[in-house]
KOLKOL-235626 format. One record per residue (C-alpha): z negated, y negated, x; residue number from 0. Coordinates in Angstrom, 2 decimals. Each point is the difference from the previous one (the first is absolute). Example, Ala and Ser with C-alpha at 12.3 -4.5 7.8 and 13.67 -1.06 7.14 Angstrom:
// residues 2
+---------+---------+---------+-----+
:       w :       v :       u :  nr :
+---------+---------+---------+-----+
:   -7.80 :    4.50 :   12.30 :   0 :
:    0.66 :   -3.44 :    1.37 :   1 :
+---------+---------+---------+-----+
// end
This chain:
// residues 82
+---------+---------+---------+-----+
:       w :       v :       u :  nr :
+---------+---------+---------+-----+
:   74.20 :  246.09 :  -61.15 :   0 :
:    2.22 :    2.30 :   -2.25 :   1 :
:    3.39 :   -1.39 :   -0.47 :   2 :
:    1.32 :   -0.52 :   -3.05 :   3 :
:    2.93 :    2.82 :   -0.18 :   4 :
:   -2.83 :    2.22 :    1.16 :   5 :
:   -2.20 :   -0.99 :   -3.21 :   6 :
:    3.16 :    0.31 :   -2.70 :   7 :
:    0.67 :    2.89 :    1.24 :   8 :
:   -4.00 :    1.72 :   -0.49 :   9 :
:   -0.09 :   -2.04 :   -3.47 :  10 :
:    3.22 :    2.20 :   -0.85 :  11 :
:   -1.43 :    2.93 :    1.21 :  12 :
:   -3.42 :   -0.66 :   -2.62 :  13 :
:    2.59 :   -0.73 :   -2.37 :  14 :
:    1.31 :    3.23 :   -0.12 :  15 :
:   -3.39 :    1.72 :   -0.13 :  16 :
:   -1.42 :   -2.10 :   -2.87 :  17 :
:    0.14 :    1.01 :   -3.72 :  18 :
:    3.45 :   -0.93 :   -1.84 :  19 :
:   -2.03 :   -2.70 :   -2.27 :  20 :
:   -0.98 :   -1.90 :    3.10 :  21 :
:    3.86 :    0.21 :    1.55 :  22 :
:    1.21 :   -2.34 :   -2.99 :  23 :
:   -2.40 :   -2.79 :    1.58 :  24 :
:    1.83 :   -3.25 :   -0.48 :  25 :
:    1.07 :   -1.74 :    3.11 :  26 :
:   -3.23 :   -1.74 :    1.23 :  27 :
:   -2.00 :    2.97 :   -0.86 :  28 :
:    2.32 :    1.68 :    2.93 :  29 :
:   -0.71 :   -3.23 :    2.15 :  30 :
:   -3.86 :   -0.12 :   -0.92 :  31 :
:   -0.30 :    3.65 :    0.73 :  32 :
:    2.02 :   -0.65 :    3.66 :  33 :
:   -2.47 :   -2.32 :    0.90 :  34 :
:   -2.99 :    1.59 :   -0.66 :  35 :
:    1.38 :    2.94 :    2.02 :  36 :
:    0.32 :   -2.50 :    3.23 :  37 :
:   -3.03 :   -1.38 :   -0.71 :  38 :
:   -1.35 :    3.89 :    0.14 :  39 :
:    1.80 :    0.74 :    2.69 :  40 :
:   -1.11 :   -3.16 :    2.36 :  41 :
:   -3.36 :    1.27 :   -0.84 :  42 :
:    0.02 :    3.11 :    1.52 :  43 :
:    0.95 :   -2.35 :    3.69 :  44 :
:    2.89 :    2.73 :    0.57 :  45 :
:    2.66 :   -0.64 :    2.61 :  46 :
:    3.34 :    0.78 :   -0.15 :  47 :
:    1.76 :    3.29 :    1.55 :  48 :
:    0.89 :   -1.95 :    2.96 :  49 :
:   -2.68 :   -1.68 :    0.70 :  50 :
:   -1.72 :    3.29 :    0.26 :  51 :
:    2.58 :    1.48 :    1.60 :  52 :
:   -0.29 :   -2.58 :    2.93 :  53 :
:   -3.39 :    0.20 :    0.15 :  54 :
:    0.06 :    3.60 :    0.29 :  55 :
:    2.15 :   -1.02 :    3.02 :  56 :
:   -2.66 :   -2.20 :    1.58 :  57 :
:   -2.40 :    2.39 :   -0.15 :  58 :
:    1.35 :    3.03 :    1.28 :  59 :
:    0.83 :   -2.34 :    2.97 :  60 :
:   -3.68 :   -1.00 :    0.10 :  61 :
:   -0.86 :    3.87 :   -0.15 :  62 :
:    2.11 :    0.50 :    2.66 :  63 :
:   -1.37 :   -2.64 :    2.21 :  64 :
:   -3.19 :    1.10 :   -1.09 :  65 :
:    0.44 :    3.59 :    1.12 :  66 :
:    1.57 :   -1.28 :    3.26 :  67 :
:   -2.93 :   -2.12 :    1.12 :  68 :
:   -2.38 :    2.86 :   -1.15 :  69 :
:    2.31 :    2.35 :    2.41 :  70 :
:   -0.68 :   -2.45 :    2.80 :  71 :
:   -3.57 :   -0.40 :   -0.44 :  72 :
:   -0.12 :    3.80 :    0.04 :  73 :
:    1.59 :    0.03 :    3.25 :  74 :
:   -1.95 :   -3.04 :    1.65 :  75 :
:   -2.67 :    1.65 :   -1.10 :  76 :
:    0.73 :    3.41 :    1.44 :  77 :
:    0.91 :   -1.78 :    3.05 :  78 :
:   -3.88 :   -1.94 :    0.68 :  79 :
:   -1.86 :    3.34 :   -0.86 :  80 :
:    2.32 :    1.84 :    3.37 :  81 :
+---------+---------+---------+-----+
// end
């Protein structure tokens, strides 16, 4: 889940890229319109940057396993057909 500095902060942002008739939207307008953006954004199942960041971790260390074991395979391999 989005935290909540992390939503102000992208309702700002929309903010700033609406038309200057919808920046005079009274106070639960703003609120209204930084809901619906969470709502949005839960959605769309994103993660965070550090949750992908640390499962980018995980699996290069998979890969790396992965290409390990394939490496000894090769070699037991190479190994039965002498």
């Amino acid at each position: 889940m989005f935290n909540p500095a992390f939503i102000e902060e992208a309702a700002k942002k929309l903010a700033e890229v609406i038309p200057p008739g919808f920046a005079e939207l009274p106070e639960e307008g703003k609120k209204q319109l930084q809901l619906n953006l969470q709502r949005a954004l839960e959605r769309l199942e994103m993660v965070s940057r550090e949750e992908f960041e640390v499962q980018k971790a995980v699996l290069a260390k998979t890969r790396a396993k992965l290409e390990a074991l394939e490496a000894r395979v090769n070699e037991l391999e190479r190994q039965v057909d002498l």
